[in-house]
C-alpha positions in Angstrom: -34.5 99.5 -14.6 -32.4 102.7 -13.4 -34.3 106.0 -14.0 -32.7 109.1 -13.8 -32.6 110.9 -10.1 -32.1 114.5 -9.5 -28.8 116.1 -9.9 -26.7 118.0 -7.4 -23.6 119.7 -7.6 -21.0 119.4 -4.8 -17.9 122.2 -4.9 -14.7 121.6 -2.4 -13.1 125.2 -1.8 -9.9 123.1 0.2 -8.4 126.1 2.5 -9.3 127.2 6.0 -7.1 129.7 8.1 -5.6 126.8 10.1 -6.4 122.5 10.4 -8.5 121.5 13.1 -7.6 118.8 15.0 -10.4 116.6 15.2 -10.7 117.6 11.1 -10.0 114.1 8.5 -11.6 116.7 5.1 -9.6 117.7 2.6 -8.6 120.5 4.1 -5.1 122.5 3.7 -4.1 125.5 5.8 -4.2 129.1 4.3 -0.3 130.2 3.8 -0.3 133.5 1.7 -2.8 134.4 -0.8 -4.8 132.4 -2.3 -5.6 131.8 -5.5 -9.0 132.8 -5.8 -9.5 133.6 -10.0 -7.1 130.9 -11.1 -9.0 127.8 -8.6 -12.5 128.7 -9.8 -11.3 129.0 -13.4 -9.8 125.4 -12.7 -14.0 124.7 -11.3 -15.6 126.1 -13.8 -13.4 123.8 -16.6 -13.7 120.8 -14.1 -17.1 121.0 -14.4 -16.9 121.4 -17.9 -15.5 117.9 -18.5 -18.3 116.4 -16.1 -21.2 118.0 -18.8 -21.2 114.4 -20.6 -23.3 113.7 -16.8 -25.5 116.2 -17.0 -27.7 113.7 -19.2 -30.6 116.7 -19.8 -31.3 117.3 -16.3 -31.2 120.9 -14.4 -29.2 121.2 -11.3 -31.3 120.6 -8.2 -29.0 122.2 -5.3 -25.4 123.1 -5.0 -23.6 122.6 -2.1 -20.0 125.0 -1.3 -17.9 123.0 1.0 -14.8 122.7 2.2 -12.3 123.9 3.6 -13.8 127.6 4.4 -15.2 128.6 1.0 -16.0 131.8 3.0 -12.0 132.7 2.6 -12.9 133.5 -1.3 -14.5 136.7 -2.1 -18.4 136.7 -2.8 -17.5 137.9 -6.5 -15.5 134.8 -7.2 -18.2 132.9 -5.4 -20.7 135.3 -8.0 -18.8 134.0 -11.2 -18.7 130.9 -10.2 -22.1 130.2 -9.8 -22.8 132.4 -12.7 -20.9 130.4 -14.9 -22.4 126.8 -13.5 -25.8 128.4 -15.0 -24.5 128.8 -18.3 -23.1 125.1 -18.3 -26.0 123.1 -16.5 -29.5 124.9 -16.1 -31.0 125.7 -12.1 -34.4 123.8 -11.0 -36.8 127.1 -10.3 -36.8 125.9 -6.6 -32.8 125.3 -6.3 -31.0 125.5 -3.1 -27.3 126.6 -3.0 -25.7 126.6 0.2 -22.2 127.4 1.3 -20.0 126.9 4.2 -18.8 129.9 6.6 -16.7 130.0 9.7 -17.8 132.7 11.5 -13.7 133.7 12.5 -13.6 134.4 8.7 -16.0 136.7 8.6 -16.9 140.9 8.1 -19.9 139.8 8.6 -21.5 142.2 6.0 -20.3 140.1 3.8 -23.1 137.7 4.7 -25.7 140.1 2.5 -22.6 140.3 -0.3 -22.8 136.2 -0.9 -26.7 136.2 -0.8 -26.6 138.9 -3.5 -23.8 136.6 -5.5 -26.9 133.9 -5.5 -26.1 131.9 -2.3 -29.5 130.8 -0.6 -28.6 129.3 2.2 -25.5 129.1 4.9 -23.9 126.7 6.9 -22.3 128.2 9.9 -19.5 126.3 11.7 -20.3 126.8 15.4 -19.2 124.0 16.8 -20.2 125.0 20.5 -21.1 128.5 22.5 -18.1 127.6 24.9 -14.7 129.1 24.6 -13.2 126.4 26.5 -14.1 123.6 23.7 -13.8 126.5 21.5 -10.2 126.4 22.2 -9.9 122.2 22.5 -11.6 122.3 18.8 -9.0 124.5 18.0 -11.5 126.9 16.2 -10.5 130.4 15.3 -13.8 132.2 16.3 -15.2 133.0 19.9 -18.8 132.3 21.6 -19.8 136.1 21.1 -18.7 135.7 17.0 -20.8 132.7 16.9 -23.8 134.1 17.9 -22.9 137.2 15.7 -22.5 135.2 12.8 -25.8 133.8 13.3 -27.6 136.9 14.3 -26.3 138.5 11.0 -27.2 135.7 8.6 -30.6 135.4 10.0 -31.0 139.5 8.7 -29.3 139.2 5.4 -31.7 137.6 3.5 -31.5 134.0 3.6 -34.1 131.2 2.8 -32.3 129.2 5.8 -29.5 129.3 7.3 -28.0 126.0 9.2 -25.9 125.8 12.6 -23.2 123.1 13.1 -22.6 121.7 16.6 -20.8 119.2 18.2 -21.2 116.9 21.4 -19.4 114.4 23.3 -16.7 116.9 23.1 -13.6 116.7 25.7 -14.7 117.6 29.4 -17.9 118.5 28.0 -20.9 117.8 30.8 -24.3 117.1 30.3 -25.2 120.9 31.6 -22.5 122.1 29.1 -24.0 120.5 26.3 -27.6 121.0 26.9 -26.2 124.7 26.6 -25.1 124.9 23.4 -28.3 123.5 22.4 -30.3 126.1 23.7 -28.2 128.8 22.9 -28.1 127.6 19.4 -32.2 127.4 19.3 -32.2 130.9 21.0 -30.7 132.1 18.0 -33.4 130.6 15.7 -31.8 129.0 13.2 -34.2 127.1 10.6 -31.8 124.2 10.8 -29.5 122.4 13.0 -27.0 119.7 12.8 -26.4 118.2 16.1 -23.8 115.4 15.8 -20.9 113.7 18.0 -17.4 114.1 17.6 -16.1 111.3 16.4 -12.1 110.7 16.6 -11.0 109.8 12.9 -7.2 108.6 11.6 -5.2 111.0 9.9 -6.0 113.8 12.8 -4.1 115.3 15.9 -7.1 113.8 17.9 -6.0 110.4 16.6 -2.3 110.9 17.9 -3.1 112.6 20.9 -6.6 111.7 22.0 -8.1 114.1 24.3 -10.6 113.1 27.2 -13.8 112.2 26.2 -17.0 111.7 27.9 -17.5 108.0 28.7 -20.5 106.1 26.6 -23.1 106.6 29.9 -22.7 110.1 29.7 -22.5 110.1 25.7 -26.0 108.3 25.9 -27.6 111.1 28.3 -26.3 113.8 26.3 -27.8 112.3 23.2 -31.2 111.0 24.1 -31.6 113.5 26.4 -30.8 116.6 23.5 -32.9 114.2 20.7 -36.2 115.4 23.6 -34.6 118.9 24.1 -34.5 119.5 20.0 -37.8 118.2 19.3 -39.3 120.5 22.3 -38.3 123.4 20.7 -39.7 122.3 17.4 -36.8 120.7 15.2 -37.3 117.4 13.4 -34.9 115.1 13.2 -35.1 114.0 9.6 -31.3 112.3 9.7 -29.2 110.8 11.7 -27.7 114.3 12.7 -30.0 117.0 11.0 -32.8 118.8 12.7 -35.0 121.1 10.8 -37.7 123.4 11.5 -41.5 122.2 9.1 -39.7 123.0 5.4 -36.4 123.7 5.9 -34.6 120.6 5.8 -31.6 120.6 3.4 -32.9 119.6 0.1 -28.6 118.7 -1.0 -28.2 116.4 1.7 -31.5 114.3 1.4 -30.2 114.0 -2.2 -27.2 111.9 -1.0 -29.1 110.0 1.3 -31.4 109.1 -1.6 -29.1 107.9 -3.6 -29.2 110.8 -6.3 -27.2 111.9 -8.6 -24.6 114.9 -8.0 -21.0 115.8 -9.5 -18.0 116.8 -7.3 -15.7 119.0 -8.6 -12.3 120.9 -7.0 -9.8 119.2 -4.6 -10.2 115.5 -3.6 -14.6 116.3 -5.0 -15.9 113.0 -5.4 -19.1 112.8 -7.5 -21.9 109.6 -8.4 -23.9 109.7 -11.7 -25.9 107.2 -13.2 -25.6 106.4 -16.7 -28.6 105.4 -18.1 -27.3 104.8 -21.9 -25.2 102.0 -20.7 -26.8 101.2 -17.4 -23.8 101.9 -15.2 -23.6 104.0 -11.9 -20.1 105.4 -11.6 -18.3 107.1 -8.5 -15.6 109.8 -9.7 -12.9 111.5 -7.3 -10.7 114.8 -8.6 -7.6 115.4 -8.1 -6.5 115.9 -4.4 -3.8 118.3 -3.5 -4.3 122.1 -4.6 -1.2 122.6 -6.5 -1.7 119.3 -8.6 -5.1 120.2 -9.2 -4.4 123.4 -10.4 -2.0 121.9 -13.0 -3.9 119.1 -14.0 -5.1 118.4 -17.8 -7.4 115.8 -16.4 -8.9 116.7 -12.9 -10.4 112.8 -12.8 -8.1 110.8 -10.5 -10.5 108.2 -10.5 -13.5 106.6 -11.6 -15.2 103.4 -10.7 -18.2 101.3 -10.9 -20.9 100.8 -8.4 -21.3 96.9 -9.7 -24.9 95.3 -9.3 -23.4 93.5 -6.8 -22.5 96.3 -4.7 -25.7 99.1 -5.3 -28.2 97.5 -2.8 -26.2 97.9 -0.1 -24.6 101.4 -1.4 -28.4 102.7 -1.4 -29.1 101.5 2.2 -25.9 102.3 3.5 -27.4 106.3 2.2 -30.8 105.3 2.9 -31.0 104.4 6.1 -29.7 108.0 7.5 -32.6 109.3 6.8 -35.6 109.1 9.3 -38.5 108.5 6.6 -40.1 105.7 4.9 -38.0 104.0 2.2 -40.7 103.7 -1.1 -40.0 99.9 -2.7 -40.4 101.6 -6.0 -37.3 104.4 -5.0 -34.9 101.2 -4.7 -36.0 100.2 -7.7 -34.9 102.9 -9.9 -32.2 104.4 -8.1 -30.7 100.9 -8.0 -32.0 99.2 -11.2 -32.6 96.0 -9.1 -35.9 94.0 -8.0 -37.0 94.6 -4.7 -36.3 91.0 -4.5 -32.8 90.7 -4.4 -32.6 92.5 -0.3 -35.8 89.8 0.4 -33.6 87.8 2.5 -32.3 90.7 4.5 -35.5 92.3 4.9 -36.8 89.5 6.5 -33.7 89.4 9.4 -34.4 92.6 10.0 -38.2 92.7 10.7 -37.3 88.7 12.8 -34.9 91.8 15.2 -37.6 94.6 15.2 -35.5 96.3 13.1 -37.7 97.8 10.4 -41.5 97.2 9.2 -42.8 97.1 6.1 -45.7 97.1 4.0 -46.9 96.8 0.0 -44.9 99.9 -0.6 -43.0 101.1 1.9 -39.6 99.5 4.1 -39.4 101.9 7.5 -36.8 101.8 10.3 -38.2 101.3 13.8 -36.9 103.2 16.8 -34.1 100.2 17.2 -33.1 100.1 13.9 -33.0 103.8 14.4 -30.5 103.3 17.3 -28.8 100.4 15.6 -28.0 101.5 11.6 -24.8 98.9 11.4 -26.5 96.1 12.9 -29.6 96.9 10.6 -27.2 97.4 7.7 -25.4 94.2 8.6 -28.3 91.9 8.0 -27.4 92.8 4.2 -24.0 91.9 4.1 
């Protein structure tokens, strides 16, 4: 029987000053101004047609993404959020986070988003090396990057979070170790440490730089994973590392299979429906200057069948480092623990994951290995 999980609202601000090439978002270069009032009006009535979702439940963390939502003002960021809290009530505890390139920033206007009800940022790093700096083709320096981080860690914030990037091109094993304690030198609350991955649809993809081999990819990894939790991160995720209660409370949301809308450019959202026992996946309207026109923001909406929600919740699932609860399939699926018996038991024949009365875990393979573990499903 499905049961209601928390809600989470994702928003996609879709501009940054220039594409990166390794970058496969929804993401649209900055040409002239943008247009700051008339995209969040277009949010704020987006969301309003998403309300019928809602289903009695207060939002339980927002997430600002794009794109560079720090290209819009923190008073368009401040209406915003003030009129998502006339719409759909905030959890006491919520945690709204937004994206910020540190080339995008006077960084007083770190304390300026804070005061507009951000709680937590996400800083684009990337690396502390000008070279990759360059190869990324990121607009901000090493020295801005450690600005950046210095200044949100003054302004306020309940956490702030670093991004970073190995197996980059050229990158050594020194280089990268590096970045990683520059980063933790900096003392962010939370770091997401993760390998760059060449994706289609990106200048990477048509001209593929030089990357690492998989030996060196290896070292750097396993080799970080002891550097990270010496200097007292947990890896709760395949890429996140947090300090003891500062893990990203939006993200483990997804990975539980919860609830959360997505609204602006290309958003996609997933709700259950509990009246009519359906889980639905939604995706807006992708290109700014459609979405800004359209009457219906929806550009499409399907149906997680029965058929396919097992596998959806462990394909989320299984990022996360924690014990999976029997009864948290159960209602975020609406299926007997029965129906994955069959997999469960290939998995624990390759040492894959445990389990007891209440409780499926991952070992340190099936750690290592997600697709083959998610494979014994299929």
């Amino acid at each position: 029987m499905l049961t209601l999980p928390p809600l989470s609202l994702y928003v996609h601000i879709p501009w940054c000053v220039q594409k990166c090439p390794y970058c496969d978002f929804n993401s649209h270069g900055q040409h002239g101004e943008l247009p700051q009032q008339a995209y969040i009006d277009a949010l704020i009535d987006d969301l309003k047609n998403d309300i019928q979702y809602v289903q009695g439940r207060k939002l339980h963390s927002i997430f600002i993404g794009g794109g560079t939502p720090s290209l819009f003002d923190a008073a368009q960021i401040e209406r915003l959020l003030t009129q998502v809290s006339l719409l759909i009530p905030f959890s006491e505890q919520i945690e709204i986070s937004m994206e910020a390139n540190p080339g995008t920033l006077e960084h007083d206007d770190f304390k300026a988003y804070y005061q507009a009800g951000v709680t937590r940022l996400s800083i684009g790093v990337q690396s502390f090396s000008s070279d990759k700096l360059n190869l990324l083709g990121r607009i901000h320096d090493k020295d801005e990057a450690k600005v950046a981080a210095q200044k949100a860690s003054e302004a306020g914030y309940d956490s702030f979070n670093l991004d970073l990037m190995h197996g980059l091109p050229n990158q050594s094993f020194d280089e990268a170790m590096a970045d990683i304690d520059t980063a933790a030198a900096l003392n962010p609350p939370h770091l997401s440490w993760y390998q760059l991955t060449i994706e289609q649809n990106t200048l990477f993809h048509s001209k593929p730089p030089q990357l690492p081999d998989d030996e060196a990819l290896w070292k750097i990894y396993e080799q970080g994973q002891k550097k990270l939790a010496g200097l007292g991160y947990e890896q709760y995720e395949i890429s996140a590392y947090a300090k003891p209660g500062y893990r990203c409370q939006h993200n483990i949301n997804y990975w539980q299979f919860g609830d959360y809308l997505g609204i602006g450019c290309g958003a996609h959202g997933k709700v259950t429906l509990l009246e009519s026992n359906k889980i639905i996946r939604t995706v807006k309207v992708k290109h700014p200057k459609g979405y800004l026109a359209a009457e219906n923001y929806t550009f499409d909406l399907t149906e997680v069948t029965e058929d396919e929600r097992a596998l959806e919740y462990l394909m989320n699932r299984f990022r996360l480092i924690s014990p999976i609860p029997k009864s948290e399939f159960e209602q975020r699926t609406g299926l007997s623990r029965t129906v994955i018996k069959e997999g469960i038991a290939k998995a624990k024949a390759k040492s894959l994951i445990t389990e007891n009365e209440e409780y499926w875990e991952l070992t340190s393979k099936g750690q290592m290995f997600v697709n083959e573990l998610l494979s014994q499903f299929c």
